[in-house]
N, C-alpha and C positions, 0 to 999 in steps of 0.2 A: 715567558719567552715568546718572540713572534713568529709566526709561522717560516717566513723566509730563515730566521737564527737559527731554528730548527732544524730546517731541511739544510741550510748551511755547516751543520753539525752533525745531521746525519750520514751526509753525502762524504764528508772525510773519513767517519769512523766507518764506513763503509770499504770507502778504498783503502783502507789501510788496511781492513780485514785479509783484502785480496793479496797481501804483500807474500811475497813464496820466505820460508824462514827454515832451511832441514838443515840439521845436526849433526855432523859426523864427528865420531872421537876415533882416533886414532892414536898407532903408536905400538912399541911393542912393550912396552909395557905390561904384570897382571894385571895391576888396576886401569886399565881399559877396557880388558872387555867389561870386568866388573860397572864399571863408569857409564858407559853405552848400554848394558842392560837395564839397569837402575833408569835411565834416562831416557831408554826409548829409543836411541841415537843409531844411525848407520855404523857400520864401519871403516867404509872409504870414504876418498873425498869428492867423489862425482859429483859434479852440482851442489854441493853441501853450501850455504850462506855462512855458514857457524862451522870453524875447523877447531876441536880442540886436539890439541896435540901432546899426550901424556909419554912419559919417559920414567927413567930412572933416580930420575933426581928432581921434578915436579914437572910441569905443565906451562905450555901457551895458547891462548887463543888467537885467531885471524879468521878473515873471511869478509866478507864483503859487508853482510852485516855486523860487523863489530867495530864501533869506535875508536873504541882503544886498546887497539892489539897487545900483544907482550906477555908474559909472565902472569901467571893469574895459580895461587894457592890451595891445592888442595888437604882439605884435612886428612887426620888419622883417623877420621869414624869410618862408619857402614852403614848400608842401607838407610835407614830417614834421615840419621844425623846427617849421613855423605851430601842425602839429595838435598838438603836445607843447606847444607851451608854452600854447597859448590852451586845452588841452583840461582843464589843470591850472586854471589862473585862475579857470575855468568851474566845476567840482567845486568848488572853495571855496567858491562863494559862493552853494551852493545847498542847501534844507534836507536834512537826513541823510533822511528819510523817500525822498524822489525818487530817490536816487541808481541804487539796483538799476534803474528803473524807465529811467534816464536810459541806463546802461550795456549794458541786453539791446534797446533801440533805435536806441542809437548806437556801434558796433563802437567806433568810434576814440576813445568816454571809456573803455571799460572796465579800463585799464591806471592812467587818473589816480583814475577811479572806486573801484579795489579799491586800491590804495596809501593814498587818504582813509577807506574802512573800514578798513583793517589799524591803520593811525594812529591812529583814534580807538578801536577796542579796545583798542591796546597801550597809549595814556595813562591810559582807565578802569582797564586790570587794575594798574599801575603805582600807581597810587592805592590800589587796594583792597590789595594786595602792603603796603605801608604800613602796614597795620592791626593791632595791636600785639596779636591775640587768633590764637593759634596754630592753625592749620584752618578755620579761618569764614571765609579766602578763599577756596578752592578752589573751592568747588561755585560759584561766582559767576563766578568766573573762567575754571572751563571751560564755562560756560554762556556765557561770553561771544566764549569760542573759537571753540565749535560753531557759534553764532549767526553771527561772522565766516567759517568756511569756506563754510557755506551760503548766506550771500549773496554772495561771491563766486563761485560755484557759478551762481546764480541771475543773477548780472550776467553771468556767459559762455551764457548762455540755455540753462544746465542744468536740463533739468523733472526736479522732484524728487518721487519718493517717499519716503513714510517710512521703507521699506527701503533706495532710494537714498540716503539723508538719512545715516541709521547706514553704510552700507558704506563712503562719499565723507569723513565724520568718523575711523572708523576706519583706513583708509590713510593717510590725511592728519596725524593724531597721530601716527602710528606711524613715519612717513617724516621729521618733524622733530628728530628726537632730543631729548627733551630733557635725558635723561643725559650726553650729550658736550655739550649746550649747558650745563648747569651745575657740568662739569668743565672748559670756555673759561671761566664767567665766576669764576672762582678767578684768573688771570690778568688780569682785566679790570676787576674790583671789590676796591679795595684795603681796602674798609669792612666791616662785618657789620651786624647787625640789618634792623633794619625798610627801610635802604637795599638792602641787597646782596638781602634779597627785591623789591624793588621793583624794582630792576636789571631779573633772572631774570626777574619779571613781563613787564617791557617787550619784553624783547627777545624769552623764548620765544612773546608773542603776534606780535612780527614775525615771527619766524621762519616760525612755521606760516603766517602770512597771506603772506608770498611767495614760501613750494615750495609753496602753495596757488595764486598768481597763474601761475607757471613751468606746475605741473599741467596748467591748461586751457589755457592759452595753448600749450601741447605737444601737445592732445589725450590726456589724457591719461598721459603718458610721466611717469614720476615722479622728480624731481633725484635727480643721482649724490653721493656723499655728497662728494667732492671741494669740487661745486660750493654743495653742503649747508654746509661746513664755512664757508665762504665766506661765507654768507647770514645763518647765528649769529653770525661773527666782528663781521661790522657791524652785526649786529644789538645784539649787545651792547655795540658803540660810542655806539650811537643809543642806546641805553636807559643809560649810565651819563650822558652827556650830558643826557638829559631830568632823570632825579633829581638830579644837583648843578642845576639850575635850581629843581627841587619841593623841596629842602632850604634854597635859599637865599630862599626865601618862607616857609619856618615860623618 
């Protein structure tokens, strides 16, 4: 990547870092305060981006940061089970812009947080993979790589420099193989063309997006290629999975 794509990638995951993202749950509800402690979460609405609002009979979300307001599910668990599942429901329905914002203020979305950017890179690069002009994907697509390690970077409350920016990209590339991942999807992609690159799109952008997740959530420690091998293989489940869906809509 060239220096200008870089600092062009830096300079968004930056400002989005700055984005204000606080939580209030409310409601007279038990399971609210329960909700709010598990979550970290105020419990009024002052300035809140994120209103959820639990009752007697389930929950809505609004607020400025959320897309798509309305109704949103909470289960019958507790404690981990609660914060996995409501922490996922939450991330969906809230606009892509907040997220980083949501994640470096609320430790327990950052796992549902960086799974919903890893997700939405790998369905963009998947698409552009697609594109029937030989090399006019790449630069787009590792710009959109870079852009996902860094904001995941930036949702585990990594302050980035530009030099940190390049060092955190560079290990990070380099640790997901994508040579052995597209010697697994020989095995896993029974098609060619414009599919079997869209596959490799999908899934080398998971890939890096979760021994980038594993990375910080280790502090640092960088996946063993065992566990690497692992991460491809599903990876590229998921991604031959999403293109027979994106081929059965052309």
């Amino acid at each position: 990547m060239g220096l200008r794509s870089m600092y062009k990638v830096f300079r968004e995951t930056r400002n989005a870092a700055r984005e204000e993202a606080t939580l209030a749950v409310v409601g007279d509800s038990p399971r609210a305060s329960e909700v709010a402690a598990l979550l970290g979460a105020q419990r009024n609405m002052r300035g809140a981006e994120i209103i959820l609002t639990i009752s007697g009979t389930g929950a809505t979300i609004s607020g400025k940061a959320v897309e798509d307001p309305g109704e949103i599910q909470i289960s019958a668990g507790y404690g981990k089970e609660l914060v996995q599942d409501l922490t996922v429901r939450i991330v969906r329905a809230m606009d892509e812009d907040f997220l980083v914002a949501l994640a470096k203020g609320y430790p327990p979305f950052r796992r549902a947080v960086c799974e919903e950017i890893t997700r939405n890179n790998a369905r963009q690069n998947a698409v552009i993979g697609a594109l029937p002009i030989p090399g006019a994907d790449m630069p787009v697509m590792t710009a959109n790589q870079a852009r996902m390690v860094l904001n995941i970077a930036a949702a585990f409350g990594e302050e980035l420099s530009m030099d940190r920016a390049r060092e955190l990209i560079g290990v990070l590339a380099a640790g997901f193989g994508l040579r052995a991942l597209s010697r697994q999807a020989v095995k896993f992609v029974p098609v060619g063309g414009w599919a079997a690159s869209s596959v490799i799109a999908y899934a080398g952008t998971v890939a890096m997006g979760r021994s980038s997740i594993l990375y910080f959530e280790r502090g640092g420690q960088r996946v063993g290629e065992k566990e690497m091998a692992e991460i491809r293989r599903r990876a590229l489940k998921e991604g031959r999975s999403f293109v027979s869906r994106l081929r059965r809509k052309k």
